[in-house]
N, C-alpha and C positions, 0 to 999 in steps of 0.2 A: 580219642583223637578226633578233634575238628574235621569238618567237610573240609576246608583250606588246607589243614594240615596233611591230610591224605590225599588231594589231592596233587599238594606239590610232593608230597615220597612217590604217587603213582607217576609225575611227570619225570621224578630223577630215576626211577627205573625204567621209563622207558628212553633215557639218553643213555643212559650205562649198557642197556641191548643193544638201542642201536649202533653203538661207540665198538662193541664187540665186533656186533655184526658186520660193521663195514670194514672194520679191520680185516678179518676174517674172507669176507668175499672177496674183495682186490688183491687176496694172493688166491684166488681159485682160477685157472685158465677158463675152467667150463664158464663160469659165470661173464669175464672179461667177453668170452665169444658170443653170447647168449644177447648182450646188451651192444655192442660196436658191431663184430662181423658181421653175425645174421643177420639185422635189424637191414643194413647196408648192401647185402646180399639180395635178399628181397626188394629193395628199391631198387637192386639193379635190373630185375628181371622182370621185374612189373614195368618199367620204366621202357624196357628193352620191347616188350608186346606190344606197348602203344606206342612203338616208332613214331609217325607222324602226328601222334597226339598227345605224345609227350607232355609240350609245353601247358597244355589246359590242364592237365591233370597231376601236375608233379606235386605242386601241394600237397593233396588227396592223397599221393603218392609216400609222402616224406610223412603225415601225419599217422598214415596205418601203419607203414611199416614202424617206427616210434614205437605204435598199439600192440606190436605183435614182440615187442623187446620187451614192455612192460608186463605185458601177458606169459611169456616163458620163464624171466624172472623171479614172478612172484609167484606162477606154480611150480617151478623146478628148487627154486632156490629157498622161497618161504618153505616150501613142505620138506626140504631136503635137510632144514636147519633142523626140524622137529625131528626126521628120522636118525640125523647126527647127535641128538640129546640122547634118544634112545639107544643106541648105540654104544653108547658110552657110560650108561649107567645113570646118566645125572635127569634123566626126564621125571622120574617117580620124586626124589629130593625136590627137584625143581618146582614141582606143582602142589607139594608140601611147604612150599620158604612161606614166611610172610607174606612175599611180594606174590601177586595175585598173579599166575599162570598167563591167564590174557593178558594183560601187562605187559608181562614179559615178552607175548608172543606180538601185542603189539609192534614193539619196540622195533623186533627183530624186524616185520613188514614194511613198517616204515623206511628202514635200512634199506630194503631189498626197493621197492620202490624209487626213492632218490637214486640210486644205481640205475636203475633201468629207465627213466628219466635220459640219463645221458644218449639211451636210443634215439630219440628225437634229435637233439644236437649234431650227435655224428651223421644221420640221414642227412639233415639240413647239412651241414657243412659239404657231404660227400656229392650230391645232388648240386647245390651250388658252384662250388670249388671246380670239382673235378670235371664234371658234367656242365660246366657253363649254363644252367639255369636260374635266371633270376627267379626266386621267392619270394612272396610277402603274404601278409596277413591281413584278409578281410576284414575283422573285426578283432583288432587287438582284446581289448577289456574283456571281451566275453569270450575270448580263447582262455584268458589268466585265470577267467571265474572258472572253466572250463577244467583246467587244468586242477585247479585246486579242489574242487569236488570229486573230479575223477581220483586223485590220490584218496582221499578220507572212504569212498565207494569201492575202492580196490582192498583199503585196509581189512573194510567190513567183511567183503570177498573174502581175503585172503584170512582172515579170521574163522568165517567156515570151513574153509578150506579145511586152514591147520585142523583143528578141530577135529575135521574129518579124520587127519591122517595121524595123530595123537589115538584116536576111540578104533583105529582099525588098519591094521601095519600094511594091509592086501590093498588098498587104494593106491599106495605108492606104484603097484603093479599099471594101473591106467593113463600115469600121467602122459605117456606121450602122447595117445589116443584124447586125453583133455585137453593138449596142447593145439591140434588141428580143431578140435571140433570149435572149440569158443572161436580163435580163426575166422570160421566160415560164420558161424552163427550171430556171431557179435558186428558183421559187416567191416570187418577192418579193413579191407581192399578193395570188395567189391559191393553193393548194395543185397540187401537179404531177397530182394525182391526177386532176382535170377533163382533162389532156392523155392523148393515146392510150397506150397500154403501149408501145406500141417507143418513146418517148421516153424512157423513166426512165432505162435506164443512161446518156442521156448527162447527164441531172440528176447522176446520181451519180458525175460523173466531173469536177465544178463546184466548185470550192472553195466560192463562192456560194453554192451550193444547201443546203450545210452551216451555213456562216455565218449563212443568213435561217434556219433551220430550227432552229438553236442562239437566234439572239437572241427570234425568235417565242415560242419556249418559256419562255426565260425571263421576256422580258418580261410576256406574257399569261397566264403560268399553265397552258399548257396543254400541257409535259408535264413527266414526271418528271424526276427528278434524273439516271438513271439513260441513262436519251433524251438530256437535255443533253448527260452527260458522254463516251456514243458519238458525238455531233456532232464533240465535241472532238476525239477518237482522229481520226474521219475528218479531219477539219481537220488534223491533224498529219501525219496518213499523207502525204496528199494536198500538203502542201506541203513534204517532205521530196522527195518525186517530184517535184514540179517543180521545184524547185531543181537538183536531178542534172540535169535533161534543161536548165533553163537553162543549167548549168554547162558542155555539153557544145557548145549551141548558140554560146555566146560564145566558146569556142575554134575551133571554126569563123569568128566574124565576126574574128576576129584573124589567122586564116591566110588568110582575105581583105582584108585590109589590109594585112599584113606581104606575102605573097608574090604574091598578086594584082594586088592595088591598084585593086579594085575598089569599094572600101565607099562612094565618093560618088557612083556612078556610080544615075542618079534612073532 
């Protein structure tokens, strides 16, 4: 098989994932609440603290809370799809088919992703609408660049993630404790700077923390072009490394499955 030829069957499995997987999630309640209610919830009550400062900050406001839609999402729902393979029997066959496991697990993140995506919209509309807040965007083009990187940084993300939760069933035990902690660590609401100094490097070892830091900026104005555009760099650096260490992780869940035959084992 050609590089083109493999590369277009790795692109048609990972629409057939994600075609599943979005099926799939828009009949789960957890997931509808995860991405609309919360997201919305949290804008209200952050919104609701800065009473009188409201109006300078709802942006900031609409964009984290968004961050923290996409962030529950892709760790309850990416990792939840993997523990639902397992579950069922079909994880061990699955990472045996042809189509390359990552791929597939791809596919499903992506899904999960676009879904949590619609975080941002309902804050913005809910903040807007209901709440009589005009919004706008500092810097449209470099909120979109913004946008687009942080999806491909999340996949990578959520790529290790899965990974994780494929090589060892007892992670699934942590996620709500991961769900707070990237929260605070990643600055989605509030700036890292209020947390103690021995936290930052691990801010800055967060895809997230880049992401909320790049869209912030763009969206509110508040910082340069130049600030953005080392977000990016980090954003890229950062998910070229996790992709390697994913890469490396999932041949390992394959030499647990091929010679093991461990991989379903809960």
């Amino acid at each position: 098989m050609s590089p083109l030829q493999k590369l277009r069957a790795n692109l048609r499995v990972i629409f057939m994932a994600f075609e599943i997987e979005m099926r799939q999630s828009f009949t789960d309640a957890f997931v509808l609440f995860g991405i609309i209610v919360q997201p919305m919830i949290v804008a209200f009550m952050a919104l609701w603290m800065l009473k009188d400062q409201v109006a300078d900050y709802a942006i900031f406001v609409v964009v984290g809370s968004g961050m923290t839609g996409l962030w529950t999402t892709l760790l309850f729902q990416g990792g939840n799809s993997i523990t639902g393979e397992r579950w069922t029997g079909t994880l061990e066959p699955l990472s045996c088919a042809p189509a390359p496991l990552r791929v597939v697990v791809t596919g499903k993140l992506l899904a999960n992703i676009t879904q949590s995506l619609l975080s941002i919209v309902f804050c913005y509309g809910f903040i807007s609408l209901i709440m009589g807040l005009p919004l706008s965007i500092a810097e449209p083009w470099l909120f979109a660049g913004s946008i687009i990187l942080t999806i491909v940084a999340f996949i990578a993300f959520g790529l290790l993630i899965g990974s994780l939760f494929i090589l060892n069933p007892d992670v699934q035990r942590f996620q709500n404790g991961l769900e707070f902690v990237v929260y605070i660590f990643s600055g989605f609401l509030f700036p890292i700077a209020l947390l103690p100094m021995w936290t930052t490097p691990f801010s800055y070892l967060l895809t997230p923390y880049w992401a909320a830091r790049a869209l912030h900026a763009a969206s509110g104005g508040t910082g340069s072009q130049q600030e953005i555009l080392f977000c990016w760099v980090m954003l890229v650096l950062l998910t070229v490394i996790y992709a390697v260490f994913s890469k490396y992780l999932f041949r390992v869940i394959l030499k647990k499955a091929r010679e093991d035959a461990t991989l379903n084992m809960q």
